[in-house]
C-alpha positions, 0 to 999 in steps of 0.5 A, spaced: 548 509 507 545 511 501 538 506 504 538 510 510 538 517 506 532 514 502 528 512 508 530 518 512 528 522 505 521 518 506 521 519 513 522 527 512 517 528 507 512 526 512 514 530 517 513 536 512 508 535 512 505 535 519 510 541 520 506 545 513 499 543 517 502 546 524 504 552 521 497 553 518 499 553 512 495 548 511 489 544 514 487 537 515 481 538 511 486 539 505 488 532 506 482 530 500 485 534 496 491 531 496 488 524 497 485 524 490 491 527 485 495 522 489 490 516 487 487 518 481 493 523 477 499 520 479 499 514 482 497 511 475 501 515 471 507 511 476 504 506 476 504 506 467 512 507 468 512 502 472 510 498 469 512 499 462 520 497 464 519 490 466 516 485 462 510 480 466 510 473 464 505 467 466 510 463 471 512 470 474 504 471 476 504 466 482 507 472 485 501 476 484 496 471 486 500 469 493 500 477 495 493 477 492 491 472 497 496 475 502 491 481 502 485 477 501 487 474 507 488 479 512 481 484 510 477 477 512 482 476 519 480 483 520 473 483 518 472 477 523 476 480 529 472 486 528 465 484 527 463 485 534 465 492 534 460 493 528 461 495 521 465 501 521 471 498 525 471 492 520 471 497 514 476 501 517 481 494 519 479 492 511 482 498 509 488 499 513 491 493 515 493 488 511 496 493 504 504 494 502 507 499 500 512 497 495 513 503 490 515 508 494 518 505 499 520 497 498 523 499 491 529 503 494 531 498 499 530 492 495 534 495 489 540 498 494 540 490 497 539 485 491 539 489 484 533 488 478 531 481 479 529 482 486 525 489 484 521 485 479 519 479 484 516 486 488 514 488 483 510 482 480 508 482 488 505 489 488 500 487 482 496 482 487 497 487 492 493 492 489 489 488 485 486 486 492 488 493 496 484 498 490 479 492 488 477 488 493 478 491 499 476 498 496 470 496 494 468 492 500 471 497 506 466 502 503 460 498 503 461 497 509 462 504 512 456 506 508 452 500 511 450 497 505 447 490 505 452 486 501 450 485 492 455 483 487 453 489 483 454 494 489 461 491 489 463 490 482 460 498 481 464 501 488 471 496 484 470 500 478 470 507 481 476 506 483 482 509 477 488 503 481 484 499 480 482 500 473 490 502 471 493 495 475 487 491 471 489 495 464 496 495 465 496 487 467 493 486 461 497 490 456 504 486 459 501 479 458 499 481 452 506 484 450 503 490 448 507 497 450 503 504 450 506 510 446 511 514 447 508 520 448 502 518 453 509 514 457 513 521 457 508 525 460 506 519 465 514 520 466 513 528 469 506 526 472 508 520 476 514 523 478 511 527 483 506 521 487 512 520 491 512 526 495 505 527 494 503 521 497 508 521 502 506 529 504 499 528 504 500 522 509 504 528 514 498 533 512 493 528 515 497 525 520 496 527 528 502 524 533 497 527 539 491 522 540 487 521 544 487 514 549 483 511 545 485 512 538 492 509 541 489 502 542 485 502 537 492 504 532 495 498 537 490 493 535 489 494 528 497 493 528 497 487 532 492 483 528 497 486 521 502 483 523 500 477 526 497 476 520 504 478 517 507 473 522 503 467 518 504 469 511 512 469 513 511 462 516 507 459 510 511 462 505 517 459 508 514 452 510 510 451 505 510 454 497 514 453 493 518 459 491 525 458 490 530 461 496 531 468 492 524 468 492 522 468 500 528 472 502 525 478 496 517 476 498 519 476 507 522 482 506 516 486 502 511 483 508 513 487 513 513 494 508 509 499 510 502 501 509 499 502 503 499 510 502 493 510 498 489 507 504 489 514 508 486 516 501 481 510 502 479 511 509 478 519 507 473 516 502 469 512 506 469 518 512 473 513 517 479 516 522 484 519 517 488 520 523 488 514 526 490 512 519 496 516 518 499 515 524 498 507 523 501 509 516 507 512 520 508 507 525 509 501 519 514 506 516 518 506 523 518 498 524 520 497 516 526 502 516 529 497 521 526 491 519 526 490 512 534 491 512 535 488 518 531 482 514 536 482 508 541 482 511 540 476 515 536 472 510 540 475 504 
């Protein structure tokens, strides 16, 4: 019961939201707004609590570099499937297809189910994610909606601009090391990042548009098609495969089928793509994870 009130709770966030906007309380141009205190403010401050209750080590890494070439893997898919369609659908399949959302929404679930040990794996899994989500394919997703022709140096310099990215990288860093940050700076991101959750759940309502034109819908539809078949390999790789140990699978093909990024409505915003096109992906996924991800614990587990 508590699961569906979590998941209920996310879903309600968003439609918030959607309804704030619909009374006009809001506009849909307010989406950046929230978008950049979302990625740039409270994220990292979550990100640094996050990250400051667990301890990383070496052998715990593997996970990192498995959702890191997850990622990877499902941003050059897309790139070549979308490449007769032109940049900017390429840009736009980078972006949205192939991120997880695991702090907001695979934590939760994952906690009520499995209990700490699994939360650390999600979590270890959520470095590669990001690393790949806010490094990699940030940069590379608004390089190729700005057309620009491909530079190592254009890359590095758009991968630096992006405050997820920096925070993952220097918080990676500081736990390999062992190091801690001050108890002030961990309190203050403590009342900060506190707020990221509504925040990034209600920014994705605010840009959310359930009525779209024909087109959209099929757009939406493919790029789902191409994430989930994606997904569909990584499960079976993982399983057939890697060798990861049994509690390990079950934990990591629970995370695959998670929702989209929040942050990646952000992101398509940056680049000036289809932010409702996005959103409504976004919700879509977050639809399928509610019954899918228990569902899959619960068969697995």
């Amino acid at each position: 019961m508590d699961l569906v009130v979590k998941a209920g709770t996310l879903v309600a966030i968003i439609a918030l939201g959607y309804l704030v906007k619909r009374l006009g309380w809001l506009r849909g141009e307010d989406f950046r707004v929230l978008s950049t205190i979302a990625l740039r403010i409270t994220l990292p401050c979550a990100l640094i609590v996050s990250f400051d209750s667990f301890e990383i080590t070496p052998s715990l890494l593997w996970l990192s570099v498995f959702a890191f070439v997850v990622v990877c893997g499902g941003q050059v898919v897309t790139w070549i499937v979308e490449r007769r369609r032109g940049p900017g659908a390429q840009a736009f399949g980078v972006l949205n297809v192939s991120s997880f959302n695991i702090g907001l929404f695979v934590i939760p679930y994952l906690g009520v189910f499995l209990g700490p040990q699994a939360v650390v794996i999600a979590s270890m899994f959520d470095v590669g994610n990001a690393l790949a989500t806010a490094g990699v394919g940030y940069a590379w997703g608004l390089g190729l909606a700005a057309e620009q022709r491909a530079s190592l140096l254009k890359f590095c310099r758009t991968l630096l601009r992006s405050p997820v990215f920096l925070t993952y990288l220097t918080l990676l860093v500081l736990g390999l090391l062992g190091l801690h940050l001050p108890g002030p700076v961990i309190s203050f991101a403590t009342t900060v990042g506190a707020a990221n959750t509504f925040i990034a759940m209600f920014m994705i309502g605010v840009g959310l548009e359930i009525v779209l034109d024909r087109r959209s819908y099929l757009v939406a539809l493919r790029f789902l098609a191409t994430r989930y078949a994606v997904v569909a390999v990584a499960a079976l790789l993982l399983w057939c495969v890697i060798p990861f140990s049994p509690a390990e699978k079950v934990v990591l093909t629970a995370v695959l089928v998670a929702p989209l990024a929040a942050m990646a409505s952000g992101f398509t915003d940056e680049a000036g793509l289809d932010v409702a096109v996005s959103t409504f992906m976004t919700t879509i996924t977050v639809l399928v994870a509610i019954v899918a991800m228990p569902a899959l614990l619960i068969t697995l587990g």
